[in-house]
mmCIF file of the N, C-alpha and C atoms, coordinates in Angstrom:
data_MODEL
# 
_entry.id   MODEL 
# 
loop_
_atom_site.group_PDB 
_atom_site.id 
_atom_site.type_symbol 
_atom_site.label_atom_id 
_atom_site.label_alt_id 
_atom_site.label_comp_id 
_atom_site.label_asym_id 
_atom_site.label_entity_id 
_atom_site.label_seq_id 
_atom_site.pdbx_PDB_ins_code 
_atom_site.Cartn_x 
_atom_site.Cartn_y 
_atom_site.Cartn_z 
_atom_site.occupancy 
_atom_site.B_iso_or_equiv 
_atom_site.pdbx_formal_charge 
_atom_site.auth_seq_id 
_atom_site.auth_comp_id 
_atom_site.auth_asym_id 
_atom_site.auth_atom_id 
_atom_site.pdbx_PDB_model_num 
ATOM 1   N N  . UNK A 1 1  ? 0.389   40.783 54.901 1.00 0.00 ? 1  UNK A N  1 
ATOM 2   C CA . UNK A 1 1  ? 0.592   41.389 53.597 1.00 0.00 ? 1  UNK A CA 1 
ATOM 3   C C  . UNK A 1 1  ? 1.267   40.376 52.670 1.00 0.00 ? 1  UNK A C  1 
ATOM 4   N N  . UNK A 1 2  ? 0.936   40.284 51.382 1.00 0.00 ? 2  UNK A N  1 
ATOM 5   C CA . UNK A 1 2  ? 1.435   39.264 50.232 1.00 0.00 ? 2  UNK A CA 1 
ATOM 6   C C  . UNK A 1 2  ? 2.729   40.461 49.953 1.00 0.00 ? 2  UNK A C  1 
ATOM 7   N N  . UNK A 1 3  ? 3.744   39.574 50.069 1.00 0.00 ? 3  UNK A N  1 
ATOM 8   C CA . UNK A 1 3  ? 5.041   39.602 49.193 1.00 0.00 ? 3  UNK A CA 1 
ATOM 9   C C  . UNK A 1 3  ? 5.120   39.211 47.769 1.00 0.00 ? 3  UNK A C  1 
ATOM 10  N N  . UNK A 1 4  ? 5.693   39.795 47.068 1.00 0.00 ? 4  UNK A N  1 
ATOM 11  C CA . UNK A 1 4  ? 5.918   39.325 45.385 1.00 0.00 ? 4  UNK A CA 1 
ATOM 12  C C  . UNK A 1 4  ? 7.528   38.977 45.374 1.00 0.00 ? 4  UNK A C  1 
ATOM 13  N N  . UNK A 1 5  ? 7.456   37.229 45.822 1.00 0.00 ? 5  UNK A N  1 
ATOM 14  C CA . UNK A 1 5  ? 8.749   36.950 45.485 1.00 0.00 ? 5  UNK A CA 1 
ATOM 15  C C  . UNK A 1 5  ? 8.626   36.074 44.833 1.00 0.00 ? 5  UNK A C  1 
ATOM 16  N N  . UNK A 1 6  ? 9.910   35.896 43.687 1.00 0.00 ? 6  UNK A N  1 
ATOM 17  C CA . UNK A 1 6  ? 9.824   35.550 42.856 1.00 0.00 ? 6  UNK A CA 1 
ATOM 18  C C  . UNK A 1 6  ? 10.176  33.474 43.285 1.00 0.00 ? 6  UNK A C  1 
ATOM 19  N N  . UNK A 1 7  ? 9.249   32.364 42.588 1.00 0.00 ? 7  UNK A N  1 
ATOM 20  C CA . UNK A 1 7  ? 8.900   31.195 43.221 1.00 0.00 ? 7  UNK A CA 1 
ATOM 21  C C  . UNK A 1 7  ? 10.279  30.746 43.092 1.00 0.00 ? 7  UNK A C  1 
ATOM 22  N N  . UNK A 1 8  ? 10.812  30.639 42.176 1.00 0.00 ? 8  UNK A N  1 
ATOM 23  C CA . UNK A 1 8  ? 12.060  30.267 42.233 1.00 0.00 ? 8  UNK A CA 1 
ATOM 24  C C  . UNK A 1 8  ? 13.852  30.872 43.177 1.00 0.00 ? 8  UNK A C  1 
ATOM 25  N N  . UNK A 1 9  ? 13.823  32.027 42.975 1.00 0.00 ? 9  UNK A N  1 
ATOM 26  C CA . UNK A 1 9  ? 14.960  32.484 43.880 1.00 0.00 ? 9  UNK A CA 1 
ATOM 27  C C  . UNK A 1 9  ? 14.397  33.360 44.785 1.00 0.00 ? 9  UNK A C  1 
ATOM 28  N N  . UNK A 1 10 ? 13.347  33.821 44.744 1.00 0.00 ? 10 UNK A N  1 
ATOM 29  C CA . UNK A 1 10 ? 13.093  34.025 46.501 1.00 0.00 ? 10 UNK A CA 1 
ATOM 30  C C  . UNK A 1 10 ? 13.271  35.746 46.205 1.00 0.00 ? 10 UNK A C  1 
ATOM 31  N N  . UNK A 1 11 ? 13.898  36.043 45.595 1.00 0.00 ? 11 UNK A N  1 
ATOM 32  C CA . UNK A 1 11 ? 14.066  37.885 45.206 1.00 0.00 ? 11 UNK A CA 1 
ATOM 33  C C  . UNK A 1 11 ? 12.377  38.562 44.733 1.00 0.00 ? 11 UNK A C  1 
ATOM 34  N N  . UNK A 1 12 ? 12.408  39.560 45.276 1.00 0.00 ? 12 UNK A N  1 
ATOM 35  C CA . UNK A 1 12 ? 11.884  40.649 45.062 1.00 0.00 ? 12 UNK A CA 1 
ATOM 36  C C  . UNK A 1 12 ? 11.256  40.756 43.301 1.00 0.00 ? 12 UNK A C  1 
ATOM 37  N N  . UNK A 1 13 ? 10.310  40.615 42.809 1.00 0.00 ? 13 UNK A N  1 
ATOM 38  C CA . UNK A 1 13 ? 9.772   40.894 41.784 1.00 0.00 ? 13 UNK A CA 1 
ATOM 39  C C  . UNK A 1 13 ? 9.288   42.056 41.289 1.00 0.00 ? 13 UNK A C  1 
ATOM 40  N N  . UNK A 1 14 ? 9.657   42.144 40.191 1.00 0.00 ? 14 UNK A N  1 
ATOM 41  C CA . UNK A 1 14 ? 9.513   43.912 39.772 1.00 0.00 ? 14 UNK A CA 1 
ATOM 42  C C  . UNK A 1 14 ? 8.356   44.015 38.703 1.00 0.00 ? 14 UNK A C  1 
ATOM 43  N N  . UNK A 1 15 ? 7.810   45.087 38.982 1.00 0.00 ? 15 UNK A N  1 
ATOM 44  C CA . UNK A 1 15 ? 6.261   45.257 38.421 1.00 0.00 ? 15 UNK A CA 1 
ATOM 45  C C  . UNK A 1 15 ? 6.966   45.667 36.393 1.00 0.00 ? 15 UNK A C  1 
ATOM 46  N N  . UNK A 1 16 ? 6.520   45.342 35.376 1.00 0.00 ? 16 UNK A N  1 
ATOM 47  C CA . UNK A 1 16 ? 6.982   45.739 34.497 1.00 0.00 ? 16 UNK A CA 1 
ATOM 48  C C  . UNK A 1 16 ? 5.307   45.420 33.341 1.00 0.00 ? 16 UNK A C  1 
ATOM 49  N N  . UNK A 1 17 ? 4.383   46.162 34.231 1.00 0.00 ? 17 UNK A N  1 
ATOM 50  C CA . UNK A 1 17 ? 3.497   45.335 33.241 1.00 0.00 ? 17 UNK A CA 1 
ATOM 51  C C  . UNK A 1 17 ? 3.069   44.167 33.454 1.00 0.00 ? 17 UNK A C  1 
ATOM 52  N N  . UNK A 1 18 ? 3.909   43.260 33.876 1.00 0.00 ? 18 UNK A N  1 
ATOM 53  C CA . UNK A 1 18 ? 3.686   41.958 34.649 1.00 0.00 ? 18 UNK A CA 1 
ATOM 54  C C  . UNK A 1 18 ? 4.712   41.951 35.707 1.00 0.00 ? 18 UNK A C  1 
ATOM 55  N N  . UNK A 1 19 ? 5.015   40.764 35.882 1.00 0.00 ? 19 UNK A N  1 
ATOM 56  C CA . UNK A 1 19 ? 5.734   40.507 37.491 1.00 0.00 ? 19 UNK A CA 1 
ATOM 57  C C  . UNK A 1 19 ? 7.220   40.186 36.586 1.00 0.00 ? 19 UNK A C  1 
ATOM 58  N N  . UNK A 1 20 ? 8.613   40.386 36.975 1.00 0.00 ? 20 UNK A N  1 
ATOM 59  C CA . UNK A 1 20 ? 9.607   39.905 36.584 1.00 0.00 ? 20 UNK A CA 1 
ATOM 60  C C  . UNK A 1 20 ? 10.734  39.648 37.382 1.00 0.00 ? 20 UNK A C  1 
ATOM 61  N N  . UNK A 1 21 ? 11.294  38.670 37.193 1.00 0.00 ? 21 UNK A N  1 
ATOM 62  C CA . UNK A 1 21 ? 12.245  38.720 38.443 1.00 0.00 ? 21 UNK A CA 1 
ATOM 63  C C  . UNK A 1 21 ? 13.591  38.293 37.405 1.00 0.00 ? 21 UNK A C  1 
ATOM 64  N N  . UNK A 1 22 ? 14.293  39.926 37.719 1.00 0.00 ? 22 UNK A N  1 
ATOM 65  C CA . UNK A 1 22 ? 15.645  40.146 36.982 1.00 0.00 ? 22 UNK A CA 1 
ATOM 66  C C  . UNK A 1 22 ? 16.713  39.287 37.187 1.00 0.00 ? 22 UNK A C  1 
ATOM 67  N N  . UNK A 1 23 ? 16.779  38.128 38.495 1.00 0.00 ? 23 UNK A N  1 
ATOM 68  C CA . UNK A 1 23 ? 18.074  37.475 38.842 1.00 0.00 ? 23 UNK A CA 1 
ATOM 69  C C  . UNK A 1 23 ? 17.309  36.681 37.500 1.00 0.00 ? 23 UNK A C  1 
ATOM 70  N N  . UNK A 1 24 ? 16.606  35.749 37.708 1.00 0.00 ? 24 UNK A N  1 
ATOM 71  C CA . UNK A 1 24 ? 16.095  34.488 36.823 1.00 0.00 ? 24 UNK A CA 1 
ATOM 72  C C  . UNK A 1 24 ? 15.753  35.195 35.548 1.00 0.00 ? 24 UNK A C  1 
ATOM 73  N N  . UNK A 1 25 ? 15.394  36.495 35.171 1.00 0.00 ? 25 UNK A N  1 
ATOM 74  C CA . UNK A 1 25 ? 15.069  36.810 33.701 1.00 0.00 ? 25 UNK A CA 1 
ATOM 75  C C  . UNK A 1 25 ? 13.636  36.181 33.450 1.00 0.00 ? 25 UNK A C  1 
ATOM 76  N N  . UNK A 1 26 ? 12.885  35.584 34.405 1.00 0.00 ? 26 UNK A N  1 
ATOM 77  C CA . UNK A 1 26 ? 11.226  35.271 33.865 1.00 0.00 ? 26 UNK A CA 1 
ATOM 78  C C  . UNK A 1 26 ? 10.267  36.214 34.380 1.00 0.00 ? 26 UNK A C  1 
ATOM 79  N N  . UNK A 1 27 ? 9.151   35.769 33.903 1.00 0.00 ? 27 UNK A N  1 
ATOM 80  C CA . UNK A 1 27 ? 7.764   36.494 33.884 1.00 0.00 ? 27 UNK A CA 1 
ATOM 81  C C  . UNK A 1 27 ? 6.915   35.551 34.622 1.00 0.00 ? 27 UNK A C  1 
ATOM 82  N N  . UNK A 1 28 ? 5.797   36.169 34.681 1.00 0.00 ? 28 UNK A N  1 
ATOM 83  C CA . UNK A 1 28 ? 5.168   35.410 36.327 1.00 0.00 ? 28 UNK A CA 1 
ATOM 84  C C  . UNK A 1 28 ? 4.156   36.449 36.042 1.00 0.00 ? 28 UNK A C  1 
ATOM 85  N N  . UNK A 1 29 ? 2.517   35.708 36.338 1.00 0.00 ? 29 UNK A N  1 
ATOM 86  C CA . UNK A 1 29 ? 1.254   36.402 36.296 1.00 0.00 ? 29 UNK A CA 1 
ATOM 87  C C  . UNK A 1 29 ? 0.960   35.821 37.839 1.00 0.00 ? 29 UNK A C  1 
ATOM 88  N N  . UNK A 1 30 ? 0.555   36.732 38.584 1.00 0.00 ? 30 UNK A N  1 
ATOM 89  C CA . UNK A 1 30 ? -0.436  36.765 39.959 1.00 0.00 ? 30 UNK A CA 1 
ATOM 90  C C  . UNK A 1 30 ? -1.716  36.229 39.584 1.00 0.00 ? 30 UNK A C  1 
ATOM 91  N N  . UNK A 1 31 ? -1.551  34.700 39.912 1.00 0.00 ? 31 UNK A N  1 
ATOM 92  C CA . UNK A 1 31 ? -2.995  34.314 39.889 1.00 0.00 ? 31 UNK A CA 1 
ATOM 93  C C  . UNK A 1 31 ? -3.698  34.181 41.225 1.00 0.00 ? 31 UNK A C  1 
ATOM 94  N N  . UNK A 1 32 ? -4.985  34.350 41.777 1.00 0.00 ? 32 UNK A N  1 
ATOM 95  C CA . UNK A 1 32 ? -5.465  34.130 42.616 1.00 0.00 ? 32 UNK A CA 1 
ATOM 96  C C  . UNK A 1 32 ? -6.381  32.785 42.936 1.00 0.00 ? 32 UNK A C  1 
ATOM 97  N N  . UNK A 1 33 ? -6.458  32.296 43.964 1.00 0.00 ? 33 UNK A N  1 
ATOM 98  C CA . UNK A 1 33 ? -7.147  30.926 44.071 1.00 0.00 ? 33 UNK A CA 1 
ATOM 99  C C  . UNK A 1 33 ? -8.151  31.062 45.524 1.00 0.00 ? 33 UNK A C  1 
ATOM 100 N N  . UNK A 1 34 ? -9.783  30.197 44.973 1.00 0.00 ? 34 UNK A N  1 
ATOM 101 C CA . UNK A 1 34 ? -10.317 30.480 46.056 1.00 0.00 ? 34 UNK A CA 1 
ATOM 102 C C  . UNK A 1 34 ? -9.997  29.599 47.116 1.00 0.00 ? 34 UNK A C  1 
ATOM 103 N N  . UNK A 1 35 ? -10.042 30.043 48.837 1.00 0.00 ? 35 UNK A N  1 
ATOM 104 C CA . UNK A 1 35 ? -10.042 29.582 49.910 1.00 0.00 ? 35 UNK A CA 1 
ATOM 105 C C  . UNK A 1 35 ? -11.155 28.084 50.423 1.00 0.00 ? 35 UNK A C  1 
ATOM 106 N N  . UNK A 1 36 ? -12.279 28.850 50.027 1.00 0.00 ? 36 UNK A N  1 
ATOM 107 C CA . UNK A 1 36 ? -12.908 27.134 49.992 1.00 0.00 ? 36 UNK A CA 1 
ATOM 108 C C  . UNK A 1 36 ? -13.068 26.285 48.492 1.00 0.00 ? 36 UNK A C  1 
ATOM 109 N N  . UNK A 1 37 ? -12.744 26.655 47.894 1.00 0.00 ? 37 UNK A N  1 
ATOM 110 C CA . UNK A 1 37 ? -12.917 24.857 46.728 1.00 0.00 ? 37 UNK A CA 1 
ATOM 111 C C  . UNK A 1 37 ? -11.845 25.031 45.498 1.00 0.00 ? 37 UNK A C  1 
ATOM 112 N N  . UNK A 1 38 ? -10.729 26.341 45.862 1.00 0.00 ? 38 UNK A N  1 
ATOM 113 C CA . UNK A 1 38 ? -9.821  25.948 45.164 1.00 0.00 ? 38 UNK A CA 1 
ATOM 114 C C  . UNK A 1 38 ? -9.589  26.361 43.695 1.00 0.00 ? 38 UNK A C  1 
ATOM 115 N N  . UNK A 1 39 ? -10.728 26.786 43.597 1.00 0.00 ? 39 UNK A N  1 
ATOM 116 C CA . UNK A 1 39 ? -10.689 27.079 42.049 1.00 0.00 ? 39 UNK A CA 1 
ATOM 117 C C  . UNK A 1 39 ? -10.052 28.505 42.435 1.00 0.00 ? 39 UNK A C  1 
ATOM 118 N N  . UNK A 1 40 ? -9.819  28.875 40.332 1.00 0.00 ? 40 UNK A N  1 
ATOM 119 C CA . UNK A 1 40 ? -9.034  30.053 39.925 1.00 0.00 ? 40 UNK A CA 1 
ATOM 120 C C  . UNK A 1 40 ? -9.974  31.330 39.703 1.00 0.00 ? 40 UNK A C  1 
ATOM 121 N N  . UNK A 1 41 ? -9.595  32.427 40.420 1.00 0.00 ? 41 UNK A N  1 
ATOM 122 C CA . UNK A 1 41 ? -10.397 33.450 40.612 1.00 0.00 ? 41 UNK A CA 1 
ATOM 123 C C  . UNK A 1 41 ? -10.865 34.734 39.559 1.00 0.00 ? 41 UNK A C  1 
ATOM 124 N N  . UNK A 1 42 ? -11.471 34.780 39.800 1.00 0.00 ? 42 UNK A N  1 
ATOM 125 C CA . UNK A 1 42 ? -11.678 35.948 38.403 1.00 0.00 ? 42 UNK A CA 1 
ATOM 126 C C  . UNK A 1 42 ? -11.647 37.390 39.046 1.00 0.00 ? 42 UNK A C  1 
ATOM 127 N N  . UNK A 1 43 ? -10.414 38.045 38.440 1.00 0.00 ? 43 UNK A N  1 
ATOM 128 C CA . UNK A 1 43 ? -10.263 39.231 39.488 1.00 0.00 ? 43 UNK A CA 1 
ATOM 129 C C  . UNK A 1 43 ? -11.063 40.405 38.682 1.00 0.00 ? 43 UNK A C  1 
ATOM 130 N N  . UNK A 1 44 ? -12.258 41.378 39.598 1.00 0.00 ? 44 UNK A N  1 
ATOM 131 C CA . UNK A 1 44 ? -12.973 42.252 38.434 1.00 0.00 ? 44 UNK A CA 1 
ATOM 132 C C  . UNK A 1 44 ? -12.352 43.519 39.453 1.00 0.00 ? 44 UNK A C  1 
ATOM 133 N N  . UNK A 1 45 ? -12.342 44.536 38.086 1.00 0.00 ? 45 UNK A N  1 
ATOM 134 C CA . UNK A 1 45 ? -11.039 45.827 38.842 1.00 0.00 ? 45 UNK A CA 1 
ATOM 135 C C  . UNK A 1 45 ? -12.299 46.747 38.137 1.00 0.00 ? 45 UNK A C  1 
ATOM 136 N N  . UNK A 1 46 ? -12.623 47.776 39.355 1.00 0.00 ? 46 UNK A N  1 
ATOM 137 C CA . UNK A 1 46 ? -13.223 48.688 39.087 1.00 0.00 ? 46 UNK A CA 1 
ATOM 138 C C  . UNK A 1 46 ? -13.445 50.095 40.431 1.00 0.00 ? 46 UNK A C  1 
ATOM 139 N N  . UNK A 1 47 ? -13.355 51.437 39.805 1.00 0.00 ? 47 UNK A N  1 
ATOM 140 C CA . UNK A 1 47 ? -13.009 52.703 40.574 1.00 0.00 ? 47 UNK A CA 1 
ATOM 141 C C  . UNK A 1 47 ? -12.070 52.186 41.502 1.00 0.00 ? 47 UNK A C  1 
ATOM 142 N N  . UNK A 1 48 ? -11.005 51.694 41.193 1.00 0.00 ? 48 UNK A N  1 
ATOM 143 C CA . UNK A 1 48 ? -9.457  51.498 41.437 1.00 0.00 ? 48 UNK A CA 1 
ATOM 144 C C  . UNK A 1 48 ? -9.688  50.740 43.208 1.00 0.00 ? 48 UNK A C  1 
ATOM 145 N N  . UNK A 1 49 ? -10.720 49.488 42.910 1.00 0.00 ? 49 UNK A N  1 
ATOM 146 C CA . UNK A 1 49 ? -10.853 48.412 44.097 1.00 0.00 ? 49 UNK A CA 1 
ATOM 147 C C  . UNK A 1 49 ? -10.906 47.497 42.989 1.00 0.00 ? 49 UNK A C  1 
ATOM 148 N N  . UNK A 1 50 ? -10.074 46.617 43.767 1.00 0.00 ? 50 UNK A N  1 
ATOM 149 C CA . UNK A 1 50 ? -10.340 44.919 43.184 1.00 0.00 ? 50 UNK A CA 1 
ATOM 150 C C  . UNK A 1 50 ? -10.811 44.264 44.312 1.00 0.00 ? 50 UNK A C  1 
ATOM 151 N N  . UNK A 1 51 ? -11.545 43.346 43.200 1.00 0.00 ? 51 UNK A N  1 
ATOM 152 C CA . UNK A 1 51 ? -12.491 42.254 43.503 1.00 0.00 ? 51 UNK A CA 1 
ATOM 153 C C  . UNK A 1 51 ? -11.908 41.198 43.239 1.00 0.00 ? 51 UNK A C  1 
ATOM 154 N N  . UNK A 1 52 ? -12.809 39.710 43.978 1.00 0.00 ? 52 UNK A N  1 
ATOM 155 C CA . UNK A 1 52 ? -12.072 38.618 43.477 1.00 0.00 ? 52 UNK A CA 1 
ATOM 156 C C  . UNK A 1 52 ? -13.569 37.562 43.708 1.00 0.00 ? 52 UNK A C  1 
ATOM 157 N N  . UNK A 1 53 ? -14.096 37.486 42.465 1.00 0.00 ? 53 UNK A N  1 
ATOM 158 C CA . UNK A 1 53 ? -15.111 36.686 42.063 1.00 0.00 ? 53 UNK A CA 1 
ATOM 159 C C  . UNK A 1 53 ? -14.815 34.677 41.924 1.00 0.00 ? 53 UNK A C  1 
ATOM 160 N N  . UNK A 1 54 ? -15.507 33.964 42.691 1.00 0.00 ? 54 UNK A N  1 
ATOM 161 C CA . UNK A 1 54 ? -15.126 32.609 42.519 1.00 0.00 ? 54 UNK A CA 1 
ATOM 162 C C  . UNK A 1 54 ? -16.595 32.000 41.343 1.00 0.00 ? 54 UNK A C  1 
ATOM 163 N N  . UNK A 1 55 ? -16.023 31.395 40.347 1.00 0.00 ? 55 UNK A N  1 
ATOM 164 C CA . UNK A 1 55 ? -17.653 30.905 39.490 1.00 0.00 ? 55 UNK A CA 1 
ATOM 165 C C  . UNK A 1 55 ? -17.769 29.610 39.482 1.00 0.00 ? 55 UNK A C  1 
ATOM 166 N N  . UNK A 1 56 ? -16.993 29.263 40.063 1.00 0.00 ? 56 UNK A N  1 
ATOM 167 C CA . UNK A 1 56 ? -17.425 27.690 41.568 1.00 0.00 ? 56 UNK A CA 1 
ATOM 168 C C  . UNK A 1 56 ? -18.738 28.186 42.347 1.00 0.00 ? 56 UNK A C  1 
ATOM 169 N N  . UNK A 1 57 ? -18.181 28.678 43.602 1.00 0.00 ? 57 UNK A N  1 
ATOM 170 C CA . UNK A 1 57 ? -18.950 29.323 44.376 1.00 0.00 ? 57 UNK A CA 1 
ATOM 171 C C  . UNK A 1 57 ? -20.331 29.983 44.176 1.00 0.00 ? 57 UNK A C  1 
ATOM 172 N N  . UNK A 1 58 ? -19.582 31.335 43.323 1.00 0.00 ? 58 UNK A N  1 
ATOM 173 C CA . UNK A 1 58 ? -20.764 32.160 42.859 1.00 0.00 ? 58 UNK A CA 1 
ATOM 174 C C  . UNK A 1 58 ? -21.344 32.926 43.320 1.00 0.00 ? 58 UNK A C  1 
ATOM 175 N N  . UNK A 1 59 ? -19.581 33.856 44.380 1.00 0.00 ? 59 UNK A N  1 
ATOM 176 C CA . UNK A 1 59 ? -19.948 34.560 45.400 1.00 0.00 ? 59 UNK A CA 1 
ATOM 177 C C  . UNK A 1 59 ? -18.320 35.092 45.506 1.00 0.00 ? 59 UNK A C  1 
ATOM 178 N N  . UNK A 1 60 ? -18.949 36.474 45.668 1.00 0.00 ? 60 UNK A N  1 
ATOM 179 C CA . UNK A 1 60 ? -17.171 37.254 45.814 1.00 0.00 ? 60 UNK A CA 1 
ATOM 180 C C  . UNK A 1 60 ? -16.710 37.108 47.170 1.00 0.00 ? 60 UNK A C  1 
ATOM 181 N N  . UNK A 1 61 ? -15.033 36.794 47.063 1.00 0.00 ? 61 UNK A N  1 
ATOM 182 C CA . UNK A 1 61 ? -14.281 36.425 47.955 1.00 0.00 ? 61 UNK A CA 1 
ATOM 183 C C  . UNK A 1 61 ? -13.138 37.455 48.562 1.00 0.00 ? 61 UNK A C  1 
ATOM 184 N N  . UNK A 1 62 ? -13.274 37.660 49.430 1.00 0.00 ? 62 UNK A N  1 
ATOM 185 C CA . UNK A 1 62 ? -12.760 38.561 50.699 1.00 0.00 ? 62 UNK A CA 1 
ATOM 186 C C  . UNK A 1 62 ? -10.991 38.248 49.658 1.00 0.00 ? 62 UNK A C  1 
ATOM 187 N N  . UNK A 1 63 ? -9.756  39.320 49.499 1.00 0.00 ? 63 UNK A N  1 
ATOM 188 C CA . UNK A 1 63 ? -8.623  39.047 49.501 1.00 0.00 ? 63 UNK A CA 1 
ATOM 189 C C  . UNK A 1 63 ? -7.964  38.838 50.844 1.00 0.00 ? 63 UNK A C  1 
ATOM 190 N N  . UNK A 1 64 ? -8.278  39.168 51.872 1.00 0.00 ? 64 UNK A N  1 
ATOM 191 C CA . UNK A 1 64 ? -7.410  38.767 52.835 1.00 0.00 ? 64 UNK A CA 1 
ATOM 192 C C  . UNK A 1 64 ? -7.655  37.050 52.722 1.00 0.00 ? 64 UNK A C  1 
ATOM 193 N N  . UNK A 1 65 ? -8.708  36.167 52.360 1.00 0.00 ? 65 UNK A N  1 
ATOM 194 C CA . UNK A 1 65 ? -8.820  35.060 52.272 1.00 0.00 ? 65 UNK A CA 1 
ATOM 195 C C  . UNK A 1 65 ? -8.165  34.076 51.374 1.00 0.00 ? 65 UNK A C  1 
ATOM 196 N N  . UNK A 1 66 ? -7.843  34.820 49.815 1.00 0.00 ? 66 UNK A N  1 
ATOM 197 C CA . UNK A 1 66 ? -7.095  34.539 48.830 1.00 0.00 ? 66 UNK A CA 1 
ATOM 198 C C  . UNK A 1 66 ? -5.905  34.510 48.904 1.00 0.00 ? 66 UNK A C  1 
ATOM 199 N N  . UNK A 1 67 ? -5.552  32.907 48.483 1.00 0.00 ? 67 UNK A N  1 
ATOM 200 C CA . UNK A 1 67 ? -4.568  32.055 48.178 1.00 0.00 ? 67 UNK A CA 1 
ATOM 201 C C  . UNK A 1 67 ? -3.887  32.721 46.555 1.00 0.00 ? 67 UNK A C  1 
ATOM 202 N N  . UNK A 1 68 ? -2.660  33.263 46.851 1.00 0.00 ? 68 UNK A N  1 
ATOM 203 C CA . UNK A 1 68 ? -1.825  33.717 45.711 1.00 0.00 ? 68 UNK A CA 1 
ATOM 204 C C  . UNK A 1 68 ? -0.669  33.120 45.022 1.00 0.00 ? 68 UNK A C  1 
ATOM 205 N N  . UNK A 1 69 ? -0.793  32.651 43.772 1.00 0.00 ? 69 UNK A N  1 
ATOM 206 C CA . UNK A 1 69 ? 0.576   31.988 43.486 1.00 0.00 ? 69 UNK A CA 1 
ATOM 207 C C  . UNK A 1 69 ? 1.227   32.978 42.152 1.00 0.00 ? 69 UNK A C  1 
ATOM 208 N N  . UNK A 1 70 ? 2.339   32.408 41.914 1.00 0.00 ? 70 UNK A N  1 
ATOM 209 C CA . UNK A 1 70 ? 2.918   33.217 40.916 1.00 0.00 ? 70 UNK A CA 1 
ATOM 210 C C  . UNK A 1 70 ? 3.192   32.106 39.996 1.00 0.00 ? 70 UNK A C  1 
ATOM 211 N N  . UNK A 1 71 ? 2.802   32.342 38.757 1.00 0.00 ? 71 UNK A N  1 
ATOM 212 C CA . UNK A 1 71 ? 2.875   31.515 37.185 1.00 0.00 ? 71 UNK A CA 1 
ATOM 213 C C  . UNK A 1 71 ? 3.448   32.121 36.426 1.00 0.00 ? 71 UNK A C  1 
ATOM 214 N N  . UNK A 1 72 ? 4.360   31.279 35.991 1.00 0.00 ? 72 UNK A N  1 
ATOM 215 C CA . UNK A 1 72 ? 5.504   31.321 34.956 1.00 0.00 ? 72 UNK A CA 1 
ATOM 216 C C  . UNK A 1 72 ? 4.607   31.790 33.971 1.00 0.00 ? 72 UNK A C  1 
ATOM 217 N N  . UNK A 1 73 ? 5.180   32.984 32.666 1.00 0.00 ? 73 UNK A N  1 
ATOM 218 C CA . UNK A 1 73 ? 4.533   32.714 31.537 1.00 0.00 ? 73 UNK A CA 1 
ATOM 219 C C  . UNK A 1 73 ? 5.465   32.440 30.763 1.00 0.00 ? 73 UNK A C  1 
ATOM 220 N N  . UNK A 1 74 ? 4.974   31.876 30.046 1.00 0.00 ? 74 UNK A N  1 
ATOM 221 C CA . UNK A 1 74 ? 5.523   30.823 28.581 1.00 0.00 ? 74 UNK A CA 1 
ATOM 222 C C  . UNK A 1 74 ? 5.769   32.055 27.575 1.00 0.00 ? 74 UNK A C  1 
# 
């Protein structure tokens, strides 16, 4: 199971619309990355399943396979 901790202090991230982590006061978007070539995933959300489309590839990618990072937003 993916944890949402926050990259910098390691705490627990709180859903607010986006990801936030109250010790540090930042914001953070869940990006996903594909397993074979790396690229950034295009997540398509529909009848409350997500998907995770690679347009490298050009072929939808399993999440247990997806590589997750957390990005600062500006």
């Amino acid at each position: 199971m993916n944890s949402n901790n926050c990259p910098k202090c390691e705490k627990e991230l709180d859903w607010q619309g986006h990801y936030h982590c109250s010790d540090c006061d930042e914001r953070f978007n869940k990006v996903g990355f594909c397993p074979d070539c790396q690229a950034q995933l295009e997540k398509l959300q529909a009848c409350g399943a997500a998907n995770y489309f690679c347009n490298s590839c050009n072929e939808l990618k399993s999440k247990s396979r997806v590589r997750f990072e957390f990005q600062q937003v500006s």
